[in-house]
C-alpha positions in Angstrom: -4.4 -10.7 3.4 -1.6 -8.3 1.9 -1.7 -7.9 -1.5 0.4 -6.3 -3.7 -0.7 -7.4 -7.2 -3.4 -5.2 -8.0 -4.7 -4.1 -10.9 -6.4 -0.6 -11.9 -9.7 -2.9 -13.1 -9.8 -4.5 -10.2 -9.0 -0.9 -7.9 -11.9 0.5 -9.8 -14.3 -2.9 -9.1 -13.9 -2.2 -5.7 -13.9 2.0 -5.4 -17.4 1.2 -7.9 -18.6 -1.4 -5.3 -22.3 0.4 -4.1 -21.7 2.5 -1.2 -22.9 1.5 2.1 -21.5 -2.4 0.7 -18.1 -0.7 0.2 -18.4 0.7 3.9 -19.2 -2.4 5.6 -16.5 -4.5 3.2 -13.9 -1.8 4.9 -14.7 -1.8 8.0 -14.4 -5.6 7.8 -11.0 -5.6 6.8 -10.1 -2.8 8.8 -10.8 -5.1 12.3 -8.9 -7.6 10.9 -5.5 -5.4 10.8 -6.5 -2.8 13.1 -8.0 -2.3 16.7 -11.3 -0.4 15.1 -11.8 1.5 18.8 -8.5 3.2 18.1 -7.8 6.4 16.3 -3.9 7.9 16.4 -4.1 11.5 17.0 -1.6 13.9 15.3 0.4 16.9 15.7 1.5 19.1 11.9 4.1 21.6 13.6 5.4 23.9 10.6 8.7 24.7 11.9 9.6 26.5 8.7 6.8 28.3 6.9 6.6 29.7 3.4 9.0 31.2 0.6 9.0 27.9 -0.8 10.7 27.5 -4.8 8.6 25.1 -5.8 5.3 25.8 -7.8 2.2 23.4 -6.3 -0.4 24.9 -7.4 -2.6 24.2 -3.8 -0.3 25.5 -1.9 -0.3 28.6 0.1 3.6 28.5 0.7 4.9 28.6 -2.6 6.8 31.7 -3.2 5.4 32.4 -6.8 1.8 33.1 -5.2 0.3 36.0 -3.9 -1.2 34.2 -0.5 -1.6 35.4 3.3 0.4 33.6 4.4 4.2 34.9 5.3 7.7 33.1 5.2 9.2 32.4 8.6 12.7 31.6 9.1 13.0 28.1 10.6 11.7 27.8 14.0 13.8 27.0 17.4 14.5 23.9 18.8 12.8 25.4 22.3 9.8 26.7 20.7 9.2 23.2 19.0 9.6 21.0 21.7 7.3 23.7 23.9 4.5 22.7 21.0 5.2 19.2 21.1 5.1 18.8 25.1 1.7 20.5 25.1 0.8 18.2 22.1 1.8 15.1 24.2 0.1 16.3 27.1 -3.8 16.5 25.1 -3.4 12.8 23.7 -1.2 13.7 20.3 1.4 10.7 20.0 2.7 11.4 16.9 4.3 14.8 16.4 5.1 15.3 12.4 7.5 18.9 11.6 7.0 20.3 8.3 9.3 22.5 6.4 8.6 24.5 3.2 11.7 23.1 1.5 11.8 21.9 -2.3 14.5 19.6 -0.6 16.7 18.8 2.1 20.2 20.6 2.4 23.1 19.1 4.3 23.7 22.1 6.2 23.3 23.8 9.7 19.8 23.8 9.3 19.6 20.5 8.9 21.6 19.5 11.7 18.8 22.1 13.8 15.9 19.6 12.3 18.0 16.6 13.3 18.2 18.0 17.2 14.8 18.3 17.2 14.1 14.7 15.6 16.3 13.1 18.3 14.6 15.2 21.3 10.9 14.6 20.1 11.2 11.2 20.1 12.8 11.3 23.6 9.8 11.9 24.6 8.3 8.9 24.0 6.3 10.2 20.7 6.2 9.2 17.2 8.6 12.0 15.2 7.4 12.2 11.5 8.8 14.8 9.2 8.4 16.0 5.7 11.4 18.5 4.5 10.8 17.7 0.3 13.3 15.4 -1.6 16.0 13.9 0.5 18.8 11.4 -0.5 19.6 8.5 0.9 22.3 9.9 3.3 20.0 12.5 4.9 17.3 9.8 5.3 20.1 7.8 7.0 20.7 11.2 9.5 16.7 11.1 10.1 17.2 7.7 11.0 19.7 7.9 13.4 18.1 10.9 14.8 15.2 8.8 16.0 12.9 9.5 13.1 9.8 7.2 13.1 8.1 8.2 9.5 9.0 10.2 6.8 5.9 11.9 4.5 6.5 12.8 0.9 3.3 12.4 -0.7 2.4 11.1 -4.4 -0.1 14.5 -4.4 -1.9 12.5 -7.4 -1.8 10.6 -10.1 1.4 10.2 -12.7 -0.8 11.3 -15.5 -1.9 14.0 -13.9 1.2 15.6 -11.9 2.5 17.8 -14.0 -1.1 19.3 -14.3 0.0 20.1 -11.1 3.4 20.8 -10.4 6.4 21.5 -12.9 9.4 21.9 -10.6 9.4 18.3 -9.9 9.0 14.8 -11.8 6.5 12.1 -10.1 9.7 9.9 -10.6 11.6 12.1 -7.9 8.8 12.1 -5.2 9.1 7.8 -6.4 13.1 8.3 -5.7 12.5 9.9 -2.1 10.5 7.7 -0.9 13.2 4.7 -2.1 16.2 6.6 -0.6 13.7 6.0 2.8 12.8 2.8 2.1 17.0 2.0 2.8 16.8 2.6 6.4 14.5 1.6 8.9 12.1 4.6 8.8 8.2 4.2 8.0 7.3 5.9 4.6 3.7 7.9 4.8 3.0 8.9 1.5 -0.9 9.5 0.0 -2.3 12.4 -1.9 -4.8 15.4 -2.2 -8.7 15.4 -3.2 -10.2 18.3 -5.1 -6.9 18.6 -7.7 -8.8 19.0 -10.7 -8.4 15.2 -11.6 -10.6 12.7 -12.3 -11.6 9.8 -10.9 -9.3 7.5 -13.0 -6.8 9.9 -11.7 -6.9 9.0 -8.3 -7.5 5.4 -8.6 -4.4 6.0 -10.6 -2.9 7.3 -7.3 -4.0 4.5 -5.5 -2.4 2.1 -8.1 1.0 3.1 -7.4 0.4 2.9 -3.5 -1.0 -0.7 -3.4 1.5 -2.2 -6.0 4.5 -1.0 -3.8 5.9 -3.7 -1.7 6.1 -3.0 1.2 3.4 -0.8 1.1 3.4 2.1 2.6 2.5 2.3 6.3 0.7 5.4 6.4 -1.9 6.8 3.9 -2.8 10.4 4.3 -6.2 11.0 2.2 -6.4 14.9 2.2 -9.4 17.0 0.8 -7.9 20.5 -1.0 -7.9 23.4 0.9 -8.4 26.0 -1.6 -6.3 28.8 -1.0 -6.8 32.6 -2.4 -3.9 33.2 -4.9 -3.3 29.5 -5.6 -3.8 28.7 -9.2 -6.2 26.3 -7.6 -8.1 28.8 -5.5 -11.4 28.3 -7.5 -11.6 24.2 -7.7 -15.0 22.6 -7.8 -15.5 21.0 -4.2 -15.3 17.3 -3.4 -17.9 15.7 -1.7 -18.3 13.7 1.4 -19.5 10.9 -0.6 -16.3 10.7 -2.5 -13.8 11.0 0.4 -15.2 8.5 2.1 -15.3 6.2 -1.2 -11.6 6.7 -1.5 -10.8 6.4 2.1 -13.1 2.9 1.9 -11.1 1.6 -1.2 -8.1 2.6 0.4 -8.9 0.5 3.3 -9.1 -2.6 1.4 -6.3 -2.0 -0.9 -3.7 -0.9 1.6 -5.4 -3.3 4.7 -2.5 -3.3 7.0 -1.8 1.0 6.7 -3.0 3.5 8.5 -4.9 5.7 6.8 -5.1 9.8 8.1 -8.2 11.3 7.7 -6.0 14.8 7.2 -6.4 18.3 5.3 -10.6 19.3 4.9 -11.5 17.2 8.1 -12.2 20.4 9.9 -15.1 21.3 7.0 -16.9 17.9 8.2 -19.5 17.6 10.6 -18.9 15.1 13.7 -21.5 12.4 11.7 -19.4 12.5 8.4 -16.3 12.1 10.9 -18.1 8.9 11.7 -18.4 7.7 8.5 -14.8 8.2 7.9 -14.1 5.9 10.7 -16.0 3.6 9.9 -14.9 3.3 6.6 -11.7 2.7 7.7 -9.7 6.1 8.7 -7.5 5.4 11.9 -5.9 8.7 12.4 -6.4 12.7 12.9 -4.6 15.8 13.1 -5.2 18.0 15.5 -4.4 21.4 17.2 -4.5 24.0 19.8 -4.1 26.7 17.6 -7.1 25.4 15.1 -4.2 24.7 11.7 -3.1 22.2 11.0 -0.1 23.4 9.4 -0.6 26.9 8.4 -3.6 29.5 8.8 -4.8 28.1 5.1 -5.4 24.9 6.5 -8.1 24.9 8.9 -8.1 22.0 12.2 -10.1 20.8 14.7 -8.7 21.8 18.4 -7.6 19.3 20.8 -10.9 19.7 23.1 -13.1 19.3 20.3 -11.6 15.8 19.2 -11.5 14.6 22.4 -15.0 15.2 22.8 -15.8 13.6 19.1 -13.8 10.7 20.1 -15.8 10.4 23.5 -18.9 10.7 22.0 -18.1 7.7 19.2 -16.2 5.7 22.0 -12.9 5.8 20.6 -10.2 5.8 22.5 -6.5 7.6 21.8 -4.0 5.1 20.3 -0.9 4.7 22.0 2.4 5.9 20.5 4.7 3.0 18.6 1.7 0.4 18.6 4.0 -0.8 15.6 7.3 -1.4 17.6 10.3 1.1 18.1 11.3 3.1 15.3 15.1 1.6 15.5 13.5 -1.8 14.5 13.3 -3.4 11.3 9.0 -3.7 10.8 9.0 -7.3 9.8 7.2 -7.7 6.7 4.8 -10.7 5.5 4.5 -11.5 1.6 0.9 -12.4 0.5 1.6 -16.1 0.3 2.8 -16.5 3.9 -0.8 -15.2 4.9 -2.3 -18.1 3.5 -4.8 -18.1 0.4 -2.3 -18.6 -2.4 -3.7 -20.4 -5.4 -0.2 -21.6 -6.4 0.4 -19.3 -9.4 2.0 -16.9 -7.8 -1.5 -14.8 -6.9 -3.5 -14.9 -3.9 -7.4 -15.5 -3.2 -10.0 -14.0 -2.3 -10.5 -12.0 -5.6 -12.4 -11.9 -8.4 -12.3 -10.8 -11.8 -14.0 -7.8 -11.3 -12.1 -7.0 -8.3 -14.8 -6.6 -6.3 -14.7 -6.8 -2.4 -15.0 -9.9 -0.6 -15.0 -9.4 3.5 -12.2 -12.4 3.7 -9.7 -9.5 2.1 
């Protein structure tokens, strides 16, 4: 059932829940919201890259770093559907454009992103974009362009944000993703392993997720890519172990979302893959160019996923499994999934928090 009544004691029963337990719990809930032989495979076009204002201290396009990588002016609409038509034709049905903005700009740019919103999704794709803080206007534009899901991720915890970015409040990334929750566009919002945080840090994270209503219908769970020049070049690395603990616990928290196995996939070998999926991960990125988004972000091609996928017998999901983006997603309260004890919370749960498969 969909819960959104969680507390941190009873996140952190079920992230401490013993391993393989916490596997098998997720992949139990997971085929009760999910078709488990299905994984969504995903395009990351940056159609503006670099010379970014803001200061995140992961990221390779922030314009008060010293990176490789260098600032492109935004891309043509002809050159990004080109992208997107080859994406289309290897599997990809969900095509997401990132730009390095700190926000959107109602301006002739913006009008450019919209054109290429609205033809995208003519082609019978998913369109998801992430442009930085947008009001509720823009999202409104988005929407009426076609837009399927907007990304604007939480990064990490509250506590923890400004240890790693200054030039914007956890409040305003909390105010985006409102201003999109006004329209009929799906929010994918989730965060970034390997920070510098701690665990209570991330269950933190997953706090704010699970107690928003409705939650949020996509969950990226991305592993740092540690860029040279980033203040966070020289991070400790997270291990498998603890990805696949988060993705697991994200899983049962979040039951109905689907959760992107996204940035630091490419560093894991095709049994860890596995592991991810059956822990619950529904969803890839993946490339012809090996990047996912910029040359600092390593991806696995197109031929190499379809071969993992045909070697673990999943199949492609199709695009708008969910219905049309231009209709309302109908959303179910806990109570009207049956299991409500009357006072206003809903079993199975326990004190502890602790997973139980009926979840």
């Amino acid at each position: 059932m969909i819960r959104h009544d969680w507390t941190r004691a009873q996140i952190q029963g079920v992230y401490e829940t013993p391993l393989m337990e916490l596997i098998h719990q997720a992949g139990i809930v997971h085929r009760r919201h999910h078709d488990a032989g299905e994984v969504q495979v995903c395009k990351l076009i940056s159609i503006k890259t670099g010379a970014c204002p803001e200061d995140c201290s992961y990221c390779s396009q922030s314009s008060r770093y010293a990176t490789d990588i260098k600032p492109t002016a935004l891309m043509e609409k002809d050159e990004v559907m080109d992208i997107a038509r080859r994406a289309k034709a290897s599997g990809v049905t969900r095509v997401c454009m990132g730009a390095a903005w700190r926000e959107v700009k109602d301006n002739k740019q913006f009008d450019r992103v919209l054109e290429m919103v609205r033809e995208v999704n003519d082609m019978g794709v998913e369109v998801c974009c992430t442009l930085g803080m947008l009001t509720e206007g823009q999202a409104k534009k988005l929407e009426d362009a076609g837009l399927y899901a907007y990304n604007h991720n939480l990064d990490t915890s509250a506590e923890y944000y400004d240890k790693v970015i200054t030039t914007r409040t956890f409040d305003d990334r909390l105010k985006t993703i409102e201003n999109v929750r006004k329209t009929n566009v799906t929010v994918c919002c989730g965060g970034i392993l390997g920070l510098g945080e701690t665990e209570a840090d991330r269950l933190s994270m997953l706090h704010t997720l699970a107690t928003m209503s409705p939650h949020p219908e996509s969950v990226p769970i991305n592993v740092l890519s540690k860029v040279a020049g980033t203040p966070f070049e020289n991070n400790p690395d997270v291990s498998i172990w603890e990805t696949i603990r988060m993705i697991a616990t994200t899983r049962v928290v979040i039951p109905a979302a689907t959760v992107r196995l996204s940035a630091g996939r490419a560093k894991m070998s095709a049994e860890q893959q596995a592991l991810c999926f059956m822990a619950g991960a529904n969803s890839i990125f993946s490339s012809e160019t090996k990047v996912m988004l910029t040359s600092a972000v390593p991806s696995q091609s197109y031929d190499e996923d379809k071969a993992l996928l045909n070697t673990l017998g999943l199949k492609m999901r199709p695009p708008f499994k969910d219905g049309h983006p231009h209709e309302r997603r109908a959303y179910t309260s806990p109570c009207d999934e049956g299991g409500c004890n009357g006072n206003g919370s809903c079993e199975p749960k326990s004190e502890s928090g602790r997973v139980v498969a009926s979840m």
